[in-house]
C-alpha positions in Angstrom: 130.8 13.3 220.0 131.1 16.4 217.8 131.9 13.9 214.9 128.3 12.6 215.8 126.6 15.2 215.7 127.8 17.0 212.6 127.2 13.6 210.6 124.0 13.8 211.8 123.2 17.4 211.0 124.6 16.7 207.7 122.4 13.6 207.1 119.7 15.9 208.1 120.0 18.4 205.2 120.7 15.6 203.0 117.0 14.1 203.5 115.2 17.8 203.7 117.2 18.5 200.4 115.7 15.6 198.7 112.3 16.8 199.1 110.5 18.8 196.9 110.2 22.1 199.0 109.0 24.2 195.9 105.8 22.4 196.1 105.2 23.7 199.9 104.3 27.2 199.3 103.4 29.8 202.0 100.1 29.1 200.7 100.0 25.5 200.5 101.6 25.1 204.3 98.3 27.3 205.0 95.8 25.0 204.1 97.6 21.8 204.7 98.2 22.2 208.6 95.4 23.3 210.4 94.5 20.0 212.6 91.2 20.6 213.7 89.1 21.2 210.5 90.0 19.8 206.5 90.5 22.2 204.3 87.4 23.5 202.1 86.9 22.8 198.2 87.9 26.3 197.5 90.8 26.5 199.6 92.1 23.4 198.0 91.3 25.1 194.7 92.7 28.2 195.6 96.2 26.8 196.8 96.3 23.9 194.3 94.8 25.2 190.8 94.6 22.0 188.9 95.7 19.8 191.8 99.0 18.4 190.5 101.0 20.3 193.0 98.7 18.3 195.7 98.9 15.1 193.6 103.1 15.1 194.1 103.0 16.5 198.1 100.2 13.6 198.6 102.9 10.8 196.9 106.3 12.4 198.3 107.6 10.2 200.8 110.3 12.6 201.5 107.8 15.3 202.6 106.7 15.8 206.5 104.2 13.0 207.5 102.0 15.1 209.1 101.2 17.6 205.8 101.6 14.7 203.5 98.4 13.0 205.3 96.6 16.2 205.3 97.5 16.2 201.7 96.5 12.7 201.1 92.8 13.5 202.5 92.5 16.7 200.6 92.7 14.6 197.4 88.7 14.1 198.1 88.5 17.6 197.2 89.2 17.5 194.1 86.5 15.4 192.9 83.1 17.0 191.6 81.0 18.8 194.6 78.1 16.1 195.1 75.9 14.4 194.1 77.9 14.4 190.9 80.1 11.3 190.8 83.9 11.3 191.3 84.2 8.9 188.8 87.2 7.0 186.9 89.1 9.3 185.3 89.2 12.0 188.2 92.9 12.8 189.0 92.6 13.0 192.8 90.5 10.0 193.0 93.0 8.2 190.8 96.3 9.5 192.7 94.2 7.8 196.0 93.7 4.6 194.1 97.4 4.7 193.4 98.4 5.6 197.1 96.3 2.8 198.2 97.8 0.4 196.1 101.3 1.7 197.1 101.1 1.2 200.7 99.8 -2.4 200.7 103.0 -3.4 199.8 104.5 -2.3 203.2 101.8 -3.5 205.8 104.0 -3.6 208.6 105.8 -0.1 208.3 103.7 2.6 210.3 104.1 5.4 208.0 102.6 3.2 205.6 99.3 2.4 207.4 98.6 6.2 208.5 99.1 6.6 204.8 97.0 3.7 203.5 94.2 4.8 206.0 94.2 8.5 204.8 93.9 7.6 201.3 91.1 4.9 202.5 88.9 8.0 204.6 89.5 10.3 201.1 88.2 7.7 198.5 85.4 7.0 200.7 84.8 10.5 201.5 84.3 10.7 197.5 81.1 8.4 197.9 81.9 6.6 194.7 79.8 3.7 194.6 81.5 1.8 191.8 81.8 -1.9 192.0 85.8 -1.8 192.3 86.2 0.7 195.1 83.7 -1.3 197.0 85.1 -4.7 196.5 88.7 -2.9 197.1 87.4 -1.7 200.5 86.1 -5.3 200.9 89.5 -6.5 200.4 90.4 -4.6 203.1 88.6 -5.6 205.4 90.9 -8.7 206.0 94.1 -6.3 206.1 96.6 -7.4 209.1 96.3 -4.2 211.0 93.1 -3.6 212.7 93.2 0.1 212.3 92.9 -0.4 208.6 89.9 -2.9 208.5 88.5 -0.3 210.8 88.8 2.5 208.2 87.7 0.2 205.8 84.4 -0.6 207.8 83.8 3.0 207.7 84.2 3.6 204.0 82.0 0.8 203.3 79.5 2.5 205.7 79.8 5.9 203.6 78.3 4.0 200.6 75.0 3.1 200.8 75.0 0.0 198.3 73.9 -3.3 198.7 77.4 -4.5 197.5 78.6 -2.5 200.5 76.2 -4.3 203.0 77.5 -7.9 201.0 81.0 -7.2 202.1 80.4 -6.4 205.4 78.2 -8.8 206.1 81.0 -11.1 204.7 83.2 -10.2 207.5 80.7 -9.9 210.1 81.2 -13.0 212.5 84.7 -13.6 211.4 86.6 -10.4 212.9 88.9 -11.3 215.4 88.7 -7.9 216.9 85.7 -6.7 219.0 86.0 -2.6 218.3 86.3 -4.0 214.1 83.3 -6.3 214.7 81.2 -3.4 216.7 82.0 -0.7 214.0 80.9 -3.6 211.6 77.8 -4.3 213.3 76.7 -0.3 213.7 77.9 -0.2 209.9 75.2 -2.8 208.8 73.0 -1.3 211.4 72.9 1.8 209.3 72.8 0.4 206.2 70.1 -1.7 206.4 67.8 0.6 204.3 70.0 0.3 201.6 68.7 -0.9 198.2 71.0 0.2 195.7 
Protein backbone atom coordinates (compact mmCIF):
# COMPACT_ATOMS: atom_id res chain seq x y z
CA UNK A 1 0.00 0.00 0.00
CA UNK A 2 2.73 2.56 0.83
CA UNK A 3 4.40 1.49 -2.49
CA UNK A 4 0.93 2.79 -3.96
CA UNK A 5 0.76 5.65 -2.70
CA UNK A 6 4.27 7.03 -3.04
CA UNK A 7 4.10 6.07 -6.89
CA UNK A 8 1.35 7.95 -7.01
CA UNK A 9 2.47 11.01 -5.25
CA UNK A 10 5.51 10.85 -7.40
CA UNK A 11 3.39 10.58 -10.63
CA UNK A 12 1.67 13.54 -9.28
CA UNK A 13 4.71 15.98 -9.26
CA UNK A 14 5.76 14.53 -12.44
CA UNK A 15 2.48 15.88 -14.31
CA UNK A 16 2.43 19.41 -12.16
CA UNK A 17 6.20 19.64 -13.06
CA UNK A 18 5.37 19.51 -16.68
CA UNK A 19 3.28 22.46 -16.69
CA UNK A 20 4.28 25.69 -17.26
CA UNK A 21 3.79 27.22 -13.72
CA UNK A 22 5.74 30.51 -14.52
CA UNK A 23 2.92 31.52 -16.76
CA UNK A 24 0.41 31.35 -13.59
CA UNK A 25 1.33 34.43 -11.78
CA UNK A 26 -0.18 35.71 -8.54
CA UNK A 27 -1.68 38.07 -10.86
CA UNK A 28 -2.83 35.88 -13.60
CA UNK A 29 -4.49 33.22 -10.89
CA UNK A 30 -6.41 36.64 -9.93
CA UNK A 31 -8.13 37.21 -12.90
CA UNK A 32 -8.48 33.74 -14.20
CA UNK A 33 -10.62 32.12 -11.22
CA UNK A 34 -13.28 34.10 -10.19
CA UNK A 35 -16.50 31.93 -11.36
CA UNK A 36 -19.16 34.13 -11.30
CA UNK A 37 -18.15 37.11 -13.59
CA UNK A 38 -15.34 37.09 -16.86
CA UNK A 39 -12.71 39.00 -16.38
CA UNK A 40 -12.83 42.72 -17.90
CA UNK A 41 -10.69 44.00 -20.98
CA UNK A 42 -8.47 45.83 -18.67
CA UNK A 43 -7.88 43.13 -16.30
CA UNK A 44 -6.96 40.92 -19.09
CA UNK A 45 -4.68 43.76 -20.28
CA UNK A 46 -3.35 44.33 -17.09
CA UNK A 47 -2.41 40.61 -16.19
CA UNK A 48 -1.51 39.61 -19.79
CA UNK A 49 0.26 42.75 -21.56
CA UNK A 50 0.43 41.54 -25.12
CA UNK A 51 -1.54 38.35 -24.45
CA UNK A 52 0.98 35.66 -25.18
CA UNK A 53 1.23 34.64 -21.65
CA UNK A 54 -2.77 33.97 -22.03
CA UNK A 55 -2.30 32.57 -25.59
CA UNK A 56 0.19 29.48 -23.96
CA UNK A 57 -2.16 28.98 -20.42
CA UNK A 58 -5.30 28.93 -23.01
CA UNK A 59 -3.33 25.89 -25.28
CA UNK A 60 -1.48 24.06 -22.20
CA UNK A 61 -3.07 20.89 -21.68
CA UNK A 62 -1.04 20.25 -18.70
CA UNK A 63 -2.46 23.34 -16.92
CA UNK A 64 -5.70 23.04 -14.41
CA UNK A 65 -8.93 22.66 -16.52
CA UNK A 66 -10.81 24.85 -14.68
CA UNK A 67 -8.22 28.18 -15.27
CA UNK A 68 -7.38 26.87 -18.66
CA UNK A 69 -11.25 27.45 -19.74
CA UNK A 70 -11.36 30.60 -18.09
CA UNK A 71 -8.30 31.34 -20.07
CA UNK A 72 -9.73 30.01 -23.24
CA UNK A 73 -12.85 32.61 -22.91
CA UNK A 74 -10.73 35.47 -21.98
CA UNK A 75 -9.05 35.14 -25.48
CA UNK A 76 -12.28 37.34 -26.61
CA UNK A 77 -10.66 39.99 -24.74
CA UNK A 78 -8.11 40.53 -26.67
CA UNK A 79 -9.80 41.52 -29.76
CA UNK A 80 -10.60 45.38 -30.51
CA UNK A 81 -13.47 46.81 -27.97
CA UNK A 82 -16.56 47.01 -30.46
CA UNK A 83 -17.85 47.74 -32.93
CA UNK A 84 -14.38 47.51 -34.33
CA UNK A 85 -13.91 44.14 -35.94
CA UNK A 86 -11.75 41.30 -34.49
CA UNK A 87 -10.64 40.44 -37.62
CA UNK A 88 -8.01 37.90 -39.27
CA UNK A 89 -4.89 38.56 -38.02
CA UNK A 90 -5.96 39.15 -34.23
CA UNK A 91 -3.75 36.90 -32.02
CA UNK A 92 -6.53 35.85 -29.59
CA UNK A 93 -8.99 35.33 -32.18
CA UNK A 94 -6.50 33.24 -34.12
CA UNK A 95 -5.20 31.05 -30.92
CA UNK A 96 -9.33 30.32 -30.66
CA UNK A 97 -9.49 29.32 -34.31
CA UNK A 98 -6.51 27.09 -33.54
CA UNK A 99 -8.10 25.60 -30.19
CA UNK A 100 -11.14 24.94 -32.13
CA UNK A 101 -9.50 23.10 -34.69
CA UNK A 102 -7.44 21.15 -32.03
CA UNK A 103 -10.19 19.70 -30.16
CA UNK A 104 -12.24 18.33 -33.04
CA UNK A 105 -9.89 15.85 -33.36
CA UNK A 106 -10.87 14.30 -29.95
CA UNK A 107 -14.82 14.39 -29.95
CA UNK A 108 -15.34 11.83 -27.55
CA UNK A 109 -12.81 12.99 -24.69
CA UNK A 110 -14.64 15.35 -22.19
CA UNK A 111 -11.85 17.76 -21.57
CA UNK A 112 -11.95 18.19 -25.07
CA UNK A 113 -15.52 19.34 -25.55
CA UNK A 114 -15.56 21.79 -22.45
CA UNK A 115 -12.58 23.09 -24.37
CA UNK A 116 -14.02 23.16 -27.82
CA UNK A 117 -17.18 24.81 -26.37
CA UNK A 118 -15.14 27.58 -24.56
CA UNK A 119 -13.26 28.52 -27.58
CA UNK A 120 -16.82 28.27 -29.52
CA UNK A 121 -18.65 30.97 -26.67
CA UNK A 122 -15.08 33.39 -27.13
CA UNK A 123 -14.99 33.51 -31.02
CA UNK A 124 -18.59 34.19 -30.93
CA UNK A 125 -18.40 36.54 -28.20
CA UNK A 126 -15.87 38.45 -30.78
CA UNK A 127 -18.97 39.02 -33.15
CA UNK A 128 -16.92 38.47 -36.15
CA UNK A 129 -19.12 38.18 -38.94
CA UNK A 130 -16.79 36.78 -41.56
CA UNK A 131 -17.91 34.13 -43.96
CA UNK A 132 -15.50 31.34 -42.36
CA UNK A 133 -16.30 31.62 -38.72
CA UNK A 134 -19.92 31.45 -39.67
CA UNK A 135 -19.74 28.51 -41.96
CA UNK A 136 -17.24 26.99 -39.18
CA UNK A 137 -20.04 27.39 -36.56
CA UNK A 138 -22.30 25.91 -39.32
CA UNK A 139 -20.14 22.91 -39.39
CA UNK A 140 -20.73 22.58 -36.02
CA UNK A 141 -23.83 22.40 -35.87
CA UNK A 142 -23.75 18.55 -36.92
CA UNK A 143 -21.00 17.86 -34.14
CA UNK A 144 -21.67 14.39 -32.23
CA UNK A 145 -22.14 16.00 -28.85
CA UNK A 146 -25.25 17.98 -28.31
CA UNK A 147 -23.65 20.36 -26.00
CA UNK A 148 -21.52 21.59 -28.75
CA UNK A 149 -24.22 22.12 -31.52
CA UNK A 150 -25.82 23.88 -28.69
CA UNK A 151 -22.92 26.31 -28.31
CA UNK A 152 -22.80 26.54 -31.75
CA UNK A 153 -26.64 27.57 -32.08
CA UNK A 154 -25.73 30.23 -29.83
CA UNK A 155 -22.73 31.70 -31.66
CA UNK A 156 -24.60 31.72 -34.76
CA UNK A 157 -27.29 33.63 -32.77
CA UNK A 158 -24.60 36.37 -31.67
CA UNK A 159 -24.18 37.24 -35.35
CA UNK A 160 -26.75 38.89 -36.95
CA UNK A 161 -26.06 37.74 -40.66
CA UNK A 162 -28.15 36.33 -43.12
CA UNK A 163 -25.43 33.62 -43.59
CA UNK A 164 -25.95 32.96 -39.88
CA UNK A 165 -29.88 32.60 -40.35
CA UNK A 166 -28.89 30.14 -43.74
CA UNK A 167 -27.11 27.76 -41.43
CA UNK A 168 -29.42 27.53 -38.95
CA UNK A 169 -32.12 27.22 -40.93
CA UNK A 170 -30.12 24.36 -42.57
CA UNK A 171 -30.28 22.42 -39.40
CA UNK A 172 -33.62 23.43 -38.35
CA UNK A 173 -35.92 20.29 -38.79
CA UNK A 174 -33.07 17.90 -38.82
CA UNK A 175 -31.83 18.01 -35.03
CA UNK A 176 -32.37 15.00 -33.35
CA UNK A 177 -32.41 16.77 -30.08
CA UNK A 178 -35.38 18.88 -28.82
CA UNK A 179 -33.36 21.43 -26.27
CA UNK A 180 -30.76 21.83 -29.86
CA UNK A 181 -33.89 22.22 -32.01
CA UNK A 182 -35.69 24.83 -29.36
CA UNK A 183 -32.40 26.90 -28.91
CA UNK A 184 -32.46 26.74 -32.94
CA UNK A 185 -35.83 27.85 -33.27
CA UNK A 186 -35.56 30.93 -30.50
CA UNK A 187 -32.10 31.56 -32.52
CA UNK A 188 -34.01 32.15 -35.89
CA UNK A 189 -36.71 33.75 -33.89
CA UNK A 190 -34.29 36.45 -33.08
CA UNK A 191 -32.76 36.75 -36.03
CA UNK A 192 -35.31 37.23 -38.27
CA UNK A 193 -34.64 40.94 -38.68
CA UNK A 194 -31.48 40.31 -39.94
CA UNK A 195 -30.41 41.57 -43.35
CA UNK A 196 -26.85 41.63 -43.40
Amino acid sequence: MKRLLATVAVLACALRAESNDSLLTPRAIHVLTPIDELPTRGAVSEAFGNGDALRAIAQDRAIDLGIQLRAIRALAMLCPAPPQACGNGNPGRETLLAIVAAEQAHPNQPASVLRLRAAIEALGATRSETPADIDRFGDLLSHDSRDVRSTAVRALRGICAARSVEKLKSRSGREPVAQVQVAIDNALSLLRNCTN
